[in-house]
TIMIDREN-361386 format. One record per residue: residue in three letters; x, y, z of N, C-alpha, C, O, CB in turn; residue number from 1. Coordinates in steps of 0.001 Angstrom, whole numbers, plus 500000, padded with zeros to 6 digits. Atoms other than C-alpha are relative to their C-alpha. Glycine has a CB too. Example, Ala and Ser with C-alpha at 12.3 -4.5 7.8 and 13.67 -1.06 7.14 Angstrom:
REM residues 2
> residu  n.c1  n.c2  n.c3  ca.c1  ca.c2  ca.c3  c.c1  c.c2  c.c3  o.c1  o.c2  o.c3  cb.c1  cb.c2  cb.c3  num
> Ala  500890  498810  500000  512300  495500  507800  500900  501200  500000  501936  501181  500665  499008  500027  501246  1
> Ser  499180  498810  499940  513670  498940  507140  499230  501090  500730  499739  502198  500899  500414  500462  498585  2
***
This chain:
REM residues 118
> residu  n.c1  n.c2  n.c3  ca.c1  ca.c2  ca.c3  c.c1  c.c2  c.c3  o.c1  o.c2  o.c3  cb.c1  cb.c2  cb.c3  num
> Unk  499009  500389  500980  682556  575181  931212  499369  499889  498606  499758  500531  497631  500651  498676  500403  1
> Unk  500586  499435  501056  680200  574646  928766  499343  501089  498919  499042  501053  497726  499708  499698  500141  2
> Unk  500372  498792  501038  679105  578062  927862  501594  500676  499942  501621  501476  499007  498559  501297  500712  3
> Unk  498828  499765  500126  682757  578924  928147  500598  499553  498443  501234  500369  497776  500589  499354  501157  4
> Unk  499745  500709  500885  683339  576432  925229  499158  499902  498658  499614  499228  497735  500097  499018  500585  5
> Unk  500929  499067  500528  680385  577904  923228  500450  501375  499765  500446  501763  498597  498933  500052  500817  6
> Unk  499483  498920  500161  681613  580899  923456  500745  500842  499269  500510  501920  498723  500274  500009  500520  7
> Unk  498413  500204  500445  685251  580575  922405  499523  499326  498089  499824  499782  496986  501106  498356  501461  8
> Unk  500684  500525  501690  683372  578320  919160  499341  501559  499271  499765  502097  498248  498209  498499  500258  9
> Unk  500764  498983  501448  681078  581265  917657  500998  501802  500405  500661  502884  499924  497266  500266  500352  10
> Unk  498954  498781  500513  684207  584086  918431  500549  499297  498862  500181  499621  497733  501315  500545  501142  11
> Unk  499035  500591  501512  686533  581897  915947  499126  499504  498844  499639  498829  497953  501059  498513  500346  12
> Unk  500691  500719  501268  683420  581052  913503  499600  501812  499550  499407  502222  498406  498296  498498  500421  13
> Unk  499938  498171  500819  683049  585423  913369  501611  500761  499881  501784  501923  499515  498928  501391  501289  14
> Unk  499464  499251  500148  686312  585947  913513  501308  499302  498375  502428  499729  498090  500365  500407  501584  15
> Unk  499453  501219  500992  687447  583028  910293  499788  501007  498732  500790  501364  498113  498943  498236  499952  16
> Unk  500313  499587  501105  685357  585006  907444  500590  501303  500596  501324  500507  501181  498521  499801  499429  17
> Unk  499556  499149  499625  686800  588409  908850  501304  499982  499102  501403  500586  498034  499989  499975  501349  18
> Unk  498574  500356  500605  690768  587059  908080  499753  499724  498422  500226  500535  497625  500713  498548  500789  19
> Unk  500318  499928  501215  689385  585593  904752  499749  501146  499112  500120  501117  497939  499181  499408  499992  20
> Unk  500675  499042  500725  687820  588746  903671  501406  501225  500075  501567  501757  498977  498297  500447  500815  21
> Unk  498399  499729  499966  691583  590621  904613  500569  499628  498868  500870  500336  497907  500772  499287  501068  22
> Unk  499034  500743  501261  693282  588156  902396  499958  500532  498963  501010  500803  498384  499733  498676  499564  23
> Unk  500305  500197  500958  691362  588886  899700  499979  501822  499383  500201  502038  498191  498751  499000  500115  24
> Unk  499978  498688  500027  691184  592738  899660  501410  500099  500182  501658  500937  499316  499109  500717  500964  25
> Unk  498996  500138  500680  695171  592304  899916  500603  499342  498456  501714  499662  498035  500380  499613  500784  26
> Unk  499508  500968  500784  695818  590210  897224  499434  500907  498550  500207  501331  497691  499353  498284  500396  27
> Unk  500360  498852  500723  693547  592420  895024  500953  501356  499481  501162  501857  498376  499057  500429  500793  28
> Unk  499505  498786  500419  695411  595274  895362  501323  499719  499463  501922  500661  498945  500015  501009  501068  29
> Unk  498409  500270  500614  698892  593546  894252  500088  499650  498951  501195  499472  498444  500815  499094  500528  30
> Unk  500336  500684  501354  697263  592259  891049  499260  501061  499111  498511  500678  498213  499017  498629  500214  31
> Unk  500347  499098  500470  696433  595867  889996  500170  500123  498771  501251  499597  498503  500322  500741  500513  32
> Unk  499965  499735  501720  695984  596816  885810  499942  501508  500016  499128  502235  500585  498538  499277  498976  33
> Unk  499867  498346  499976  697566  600430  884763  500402  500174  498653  500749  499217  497961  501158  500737  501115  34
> Unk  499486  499115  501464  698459  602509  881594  500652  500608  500550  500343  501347  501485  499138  500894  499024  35
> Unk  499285  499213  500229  701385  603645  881235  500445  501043  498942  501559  500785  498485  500512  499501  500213  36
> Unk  499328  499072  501061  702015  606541  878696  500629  501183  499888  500661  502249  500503  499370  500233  499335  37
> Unk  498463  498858  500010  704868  608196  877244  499545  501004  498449  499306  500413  497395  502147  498714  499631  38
> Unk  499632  499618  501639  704719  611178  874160  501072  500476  499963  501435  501473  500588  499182  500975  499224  39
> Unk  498567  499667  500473  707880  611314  872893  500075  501380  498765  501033  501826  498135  500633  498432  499262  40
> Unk  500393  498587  501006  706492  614393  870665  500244  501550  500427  499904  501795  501584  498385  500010  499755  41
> Unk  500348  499367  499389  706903  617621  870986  498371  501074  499766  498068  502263  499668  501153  500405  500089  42
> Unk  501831  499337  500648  702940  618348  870107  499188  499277  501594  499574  498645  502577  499056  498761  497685  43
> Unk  500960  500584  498954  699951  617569  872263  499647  498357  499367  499840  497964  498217  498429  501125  500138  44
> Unk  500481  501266  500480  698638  614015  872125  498550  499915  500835  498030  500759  501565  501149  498686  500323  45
> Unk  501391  500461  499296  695402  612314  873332  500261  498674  500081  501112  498212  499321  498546  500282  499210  46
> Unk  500429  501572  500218  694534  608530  874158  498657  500106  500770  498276  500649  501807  501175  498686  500716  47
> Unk  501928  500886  499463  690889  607222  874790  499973  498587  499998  500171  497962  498957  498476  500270  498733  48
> Unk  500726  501152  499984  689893  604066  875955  498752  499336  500277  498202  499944  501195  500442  499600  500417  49
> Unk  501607  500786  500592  686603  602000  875395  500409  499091  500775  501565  498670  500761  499535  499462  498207  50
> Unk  499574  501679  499661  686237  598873  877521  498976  500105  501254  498041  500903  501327  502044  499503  500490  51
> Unk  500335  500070  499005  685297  597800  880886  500302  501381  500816  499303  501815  501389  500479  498880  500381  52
> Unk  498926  498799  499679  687520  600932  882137  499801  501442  499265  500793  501522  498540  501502  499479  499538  53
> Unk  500229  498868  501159  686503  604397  880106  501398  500729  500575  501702  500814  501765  498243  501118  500049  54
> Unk  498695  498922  499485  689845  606618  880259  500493  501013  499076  501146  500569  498132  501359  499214  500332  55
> Unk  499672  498936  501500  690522  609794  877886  500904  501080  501223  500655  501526  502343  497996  501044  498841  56
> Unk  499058  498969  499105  693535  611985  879007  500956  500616  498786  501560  500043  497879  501068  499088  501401  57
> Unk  498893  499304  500893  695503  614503  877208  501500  499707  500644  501861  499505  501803  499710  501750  499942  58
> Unk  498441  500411  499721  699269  613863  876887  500738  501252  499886  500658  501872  498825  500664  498865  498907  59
> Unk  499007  498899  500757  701654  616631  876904  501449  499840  499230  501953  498723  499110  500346  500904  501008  60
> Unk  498876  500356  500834  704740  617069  874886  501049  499648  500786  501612  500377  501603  500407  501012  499113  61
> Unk  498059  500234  499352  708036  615113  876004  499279  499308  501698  499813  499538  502783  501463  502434  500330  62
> Unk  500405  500273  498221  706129  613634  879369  499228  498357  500326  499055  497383  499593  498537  501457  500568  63
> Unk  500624  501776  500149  704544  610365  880359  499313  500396  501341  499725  501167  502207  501369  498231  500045  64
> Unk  500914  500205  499146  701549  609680  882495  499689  498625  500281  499616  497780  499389  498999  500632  499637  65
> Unk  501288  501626  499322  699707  606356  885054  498748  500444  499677  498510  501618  499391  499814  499573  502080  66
> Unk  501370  500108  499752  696178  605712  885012  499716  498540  500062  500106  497542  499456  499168  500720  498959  67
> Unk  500486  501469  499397  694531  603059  886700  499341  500251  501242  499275  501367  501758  501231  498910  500305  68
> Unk  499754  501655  500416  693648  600643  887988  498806  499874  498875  497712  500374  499141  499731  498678  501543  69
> Unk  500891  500817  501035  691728  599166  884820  499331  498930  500129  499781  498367  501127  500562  499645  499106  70
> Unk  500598  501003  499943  689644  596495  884563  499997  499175  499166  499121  499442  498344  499146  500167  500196  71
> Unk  499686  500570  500997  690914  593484  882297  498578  499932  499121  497420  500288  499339  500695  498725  500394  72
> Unk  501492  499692  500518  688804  592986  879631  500399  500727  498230  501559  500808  497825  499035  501440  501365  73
> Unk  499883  500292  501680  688566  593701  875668  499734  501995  499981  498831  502628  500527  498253  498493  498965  74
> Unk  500188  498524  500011  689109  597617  874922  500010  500386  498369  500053  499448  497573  501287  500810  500925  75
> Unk  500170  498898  500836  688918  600169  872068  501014  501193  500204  500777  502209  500858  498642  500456  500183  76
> Unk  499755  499140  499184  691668  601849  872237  500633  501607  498505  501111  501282  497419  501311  499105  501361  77
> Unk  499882  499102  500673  692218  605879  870491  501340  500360  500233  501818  500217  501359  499080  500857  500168  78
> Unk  498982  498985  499524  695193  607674  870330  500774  500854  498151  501028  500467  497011  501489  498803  501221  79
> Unk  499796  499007  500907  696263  611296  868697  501106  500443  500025  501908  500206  500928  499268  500912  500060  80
> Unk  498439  498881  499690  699206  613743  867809  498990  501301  499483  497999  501290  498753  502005  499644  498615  81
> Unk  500592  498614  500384  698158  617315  867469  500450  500581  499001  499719  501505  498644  500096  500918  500886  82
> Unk  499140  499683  500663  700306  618078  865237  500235  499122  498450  500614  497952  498503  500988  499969  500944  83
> Unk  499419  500982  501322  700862  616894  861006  501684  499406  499909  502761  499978  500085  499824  501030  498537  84
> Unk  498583  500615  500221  703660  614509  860394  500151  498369  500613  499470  497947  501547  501152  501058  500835  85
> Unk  500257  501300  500033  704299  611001  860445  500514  499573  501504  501596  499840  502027  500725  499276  498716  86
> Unk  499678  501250  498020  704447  608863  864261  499781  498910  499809  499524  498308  498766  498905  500098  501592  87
> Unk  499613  501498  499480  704695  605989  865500  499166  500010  501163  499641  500610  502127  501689  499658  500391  88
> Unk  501174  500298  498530  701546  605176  868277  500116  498101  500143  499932  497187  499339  497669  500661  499438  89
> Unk  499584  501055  499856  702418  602276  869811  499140  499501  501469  499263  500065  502556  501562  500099  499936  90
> Unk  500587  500402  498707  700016  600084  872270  500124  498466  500583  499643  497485  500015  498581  500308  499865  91
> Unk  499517  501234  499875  701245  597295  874028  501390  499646  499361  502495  500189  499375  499037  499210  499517  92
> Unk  499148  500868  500985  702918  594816  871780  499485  500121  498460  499827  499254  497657  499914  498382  500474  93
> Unk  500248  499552  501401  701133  596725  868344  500685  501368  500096  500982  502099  501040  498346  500061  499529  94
> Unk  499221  498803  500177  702794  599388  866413  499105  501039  498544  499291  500685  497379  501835  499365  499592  95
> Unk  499720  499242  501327  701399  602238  863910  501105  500780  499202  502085  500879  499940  499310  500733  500038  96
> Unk  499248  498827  500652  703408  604588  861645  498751  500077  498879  498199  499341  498061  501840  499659  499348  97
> Unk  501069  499378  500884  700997  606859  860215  500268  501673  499534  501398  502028  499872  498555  499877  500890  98
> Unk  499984  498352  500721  700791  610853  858597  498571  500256  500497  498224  501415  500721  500197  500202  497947  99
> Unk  501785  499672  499463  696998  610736  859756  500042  500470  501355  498929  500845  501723  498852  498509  500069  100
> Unk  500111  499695  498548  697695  611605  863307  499165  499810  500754  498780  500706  501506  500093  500933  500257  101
> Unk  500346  500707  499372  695800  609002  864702  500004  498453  499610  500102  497984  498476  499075  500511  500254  102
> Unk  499869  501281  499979  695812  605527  865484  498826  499164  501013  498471  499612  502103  501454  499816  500405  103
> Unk  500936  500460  499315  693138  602810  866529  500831  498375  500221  501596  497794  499452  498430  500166  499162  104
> Unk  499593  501419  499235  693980  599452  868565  498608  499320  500313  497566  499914  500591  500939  500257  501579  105
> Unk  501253  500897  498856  691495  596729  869937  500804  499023  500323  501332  498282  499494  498370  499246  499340  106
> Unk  499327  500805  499336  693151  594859  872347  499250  499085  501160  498046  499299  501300  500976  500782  500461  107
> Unk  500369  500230  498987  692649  592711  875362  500507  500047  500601  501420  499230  500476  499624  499416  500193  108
> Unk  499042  499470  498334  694200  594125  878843  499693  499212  500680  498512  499122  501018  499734  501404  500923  109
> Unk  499922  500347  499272  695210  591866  880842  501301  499764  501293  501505  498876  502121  499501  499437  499463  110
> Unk  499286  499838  498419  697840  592938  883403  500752  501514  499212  500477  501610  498016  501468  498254  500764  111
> Unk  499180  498822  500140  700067  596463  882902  499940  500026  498399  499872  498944  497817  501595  499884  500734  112
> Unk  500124  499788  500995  699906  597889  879571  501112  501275  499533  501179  502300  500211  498646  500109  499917  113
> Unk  499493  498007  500122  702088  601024  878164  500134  500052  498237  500229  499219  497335  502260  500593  501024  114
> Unk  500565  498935  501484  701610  603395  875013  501010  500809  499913  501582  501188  500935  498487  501070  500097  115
> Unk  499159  498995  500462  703923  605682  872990  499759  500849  499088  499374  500431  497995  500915  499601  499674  116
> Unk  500202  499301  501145  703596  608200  871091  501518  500176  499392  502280  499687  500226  499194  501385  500318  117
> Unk  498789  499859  500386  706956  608948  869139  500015  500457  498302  501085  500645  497723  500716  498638  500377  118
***
């Protein structure tokens, strides 16, 4: 009875951190960080980001792209139009209107983010 009762103790002391380590690799993945972007142009665009996360992707005209997951955290962020003429690059909750056909942000990401070109 006693090694019976031994037994039964060090299964539920390997099988405790097992469930813990589950939890935690769920919970992770539901608390995911993404870019969303849209160019509302009909030119090419670009965005680059600087940070914990490096991410550079061409945009095409009239289309929207994900990328992720990111890593919160303090970024750098680029974004272009291919094309002369005044936009609107928009990241987050900041806005340019420029004729330069680019725009620079420094932000800090911390949960879902999305970008416009327009």
């Amino acid at each position: 009875m006693k090694k019976l009762f031994c037994f039964l103790i060090i299964c539920a002391i390997a099988v405790i951190p097992l469930k813990i380590l589950h939890a935690e690799k769920s919970s992770s993945q539901f608390f995911s960080i993404g870019l969303n972007v849209s160019n509302g142009t009909s030119d090419m665009g670009a965005i680059y980001l600087y940070g914990p996360t490096n991410v550079s992707a061409y945009l095409n005209p009239n289309s929207g792209s994900s990328y992720g997951p990111l890593t919160a955290g303090n970024y750098t962020v680029n974004m272009y139009a291919s094309a002369p003429g005044t936009r609107t690059f928009v990241f987050g909750s900041q806005s340019v209107t420029t004729s330069t056909g680019s725009a620079t942000f420094n932000v800090n990401i911390s949960s879902t983010v999305f970008a416009y070109i327009y």
